[in-house]
N, C-alpha and C positions, 0 to 999 in steps of 0.2 A: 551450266558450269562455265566459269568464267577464268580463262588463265591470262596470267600476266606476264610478257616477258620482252626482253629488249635486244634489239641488234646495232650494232653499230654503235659502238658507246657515245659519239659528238653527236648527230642529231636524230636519229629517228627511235620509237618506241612502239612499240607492240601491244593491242590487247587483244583476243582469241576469244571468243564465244563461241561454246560446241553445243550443239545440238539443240538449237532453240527451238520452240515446238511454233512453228511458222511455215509459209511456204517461202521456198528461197524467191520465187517471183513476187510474191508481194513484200518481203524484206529490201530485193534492188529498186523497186519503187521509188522508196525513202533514200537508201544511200547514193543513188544517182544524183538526187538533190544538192548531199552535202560534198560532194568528192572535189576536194581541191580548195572547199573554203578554210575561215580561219577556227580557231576552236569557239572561242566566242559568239560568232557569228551561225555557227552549225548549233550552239546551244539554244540560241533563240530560234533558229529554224522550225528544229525539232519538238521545243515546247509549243506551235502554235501549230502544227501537223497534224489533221486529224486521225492519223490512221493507228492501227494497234502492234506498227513493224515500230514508229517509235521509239516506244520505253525502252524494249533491249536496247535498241543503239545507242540510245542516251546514255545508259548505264556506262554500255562498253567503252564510249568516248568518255566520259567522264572519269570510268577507271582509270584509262590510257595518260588523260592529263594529270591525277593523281599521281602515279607510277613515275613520270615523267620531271614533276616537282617533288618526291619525296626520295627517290633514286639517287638524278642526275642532276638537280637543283637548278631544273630550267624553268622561265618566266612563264605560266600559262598563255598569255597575250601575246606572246612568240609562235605559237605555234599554228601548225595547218594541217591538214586531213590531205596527207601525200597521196595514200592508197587506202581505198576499200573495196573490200570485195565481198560475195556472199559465194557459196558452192552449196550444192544440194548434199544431205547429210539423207542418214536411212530413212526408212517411213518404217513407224510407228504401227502395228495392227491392234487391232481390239475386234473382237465377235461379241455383238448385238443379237439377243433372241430375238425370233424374228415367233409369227404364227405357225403351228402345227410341227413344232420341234425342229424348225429349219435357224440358221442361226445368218447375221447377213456381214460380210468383212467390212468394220472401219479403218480407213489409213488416213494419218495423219502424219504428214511431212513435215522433216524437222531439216534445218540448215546450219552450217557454219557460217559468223560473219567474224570479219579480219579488219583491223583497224591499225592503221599506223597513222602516227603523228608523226611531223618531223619540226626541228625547231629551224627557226629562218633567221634569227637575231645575226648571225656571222653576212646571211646575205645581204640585212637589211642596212648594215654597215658599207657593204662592197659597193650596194648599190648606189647610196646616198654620196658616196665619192665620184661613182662614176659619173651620176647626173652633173654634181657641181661641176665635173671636168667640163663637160658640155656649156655649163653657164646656167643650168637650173638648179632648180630647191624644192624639194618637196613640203609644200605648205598643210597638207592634210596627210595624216597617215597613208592615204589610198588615193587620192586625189592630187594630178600633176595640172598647175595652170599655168600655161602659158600665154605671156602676152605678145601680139605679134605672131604672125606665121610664118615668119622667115624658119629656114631650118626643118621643114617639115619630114623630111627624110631619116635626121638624124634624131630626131624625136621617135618617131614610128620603130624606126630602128632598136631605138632603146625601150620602149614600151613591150613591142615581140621579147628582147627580154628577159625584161624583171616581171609580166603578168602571169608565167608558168610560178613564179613563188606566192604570187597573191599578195603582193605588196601595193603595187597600184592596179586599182580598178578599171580608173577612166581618165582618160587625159580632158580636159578643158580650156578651149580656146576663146582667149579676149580682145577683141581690136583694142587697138592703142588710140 
């Protein structure tokens, strides 16, 4: 069962999966993976992911970006995987006959997982002012390069941060 719902009307969105028939420890596997990247990039994650915690989450993010462009008419390519989390949900029993009319208990754990997106387009502005205030430019989406090492404090400085939004990756350094 999949619910959809939203807080904070400016940037973040919600989607809710109850009682996925999984164990919540192999569902945090997978979402430790994506927590904190872009939605994009979490898509491709999880399509080349062998494992079978996956699909649901793909679905779940994928609703979440749905919801999020069809709602609140936010860019998908804005967006990032602010929070996820899983909780353990009940377990599940089944009785299996067993030999000589003894029966033996199956359980199988089921878990909640929680997905918020949040949209960063307002930060991606804030930030792109602040670098230029500095003297930079963001030449790649994620990628800051600077030439010369003069200034290295105030770079580090600003790297710590816009990297909590997932806006840049990695800084690269060029002699001149």
């Amino acid at each position: 069962m999949i619910k959809k719902s939203k807080k904070n009307q400016n940037t973040e969105v919600y989607a809710l999966g109850h009682y996925i028939r999984m164990s919540a420890h192999k569902a945090r596997r997978v979402i430790d993976q994506i927590r904190g990247r872009s939605y994009e990039e979490t898509l491709m994650i999880l399509e080349l992911m062998p494992y079978r915690a996956c699909y649901p989450i793909f679905k779940l993010i994928y609703s979440a970006a749905a919801n999020a462009s069809h709602n609140m008419g936010i860019n998908e390519a804005d967006l990032i995987i602010s929070k996820a989390e899983v909780n353990e949900s009940t377990t599940m029993k089944k009785l299996k006959p067993q030999a000589r009319g003894r029966s033996y208990l199956i359980k199988r754990p089921t878990c909640h997982i929680t997905i918020v997106l949040q949209d960063i387009s307002l930060y991606k502005e804030y930030i792109k002012k602040y670098i230029k205030s500095y003297g930079y430019d963001l030449v790649q989406p994620k990628v800051i390069i600077l030439f010369g090492l003069h200034n290295q404090k105030i770079i580090l400085k600003i790297y710590k941060k816009i990297k909590k939004y997932g806006i840049v990756s990695k800084i690269m350094y060029k002699k001149i």
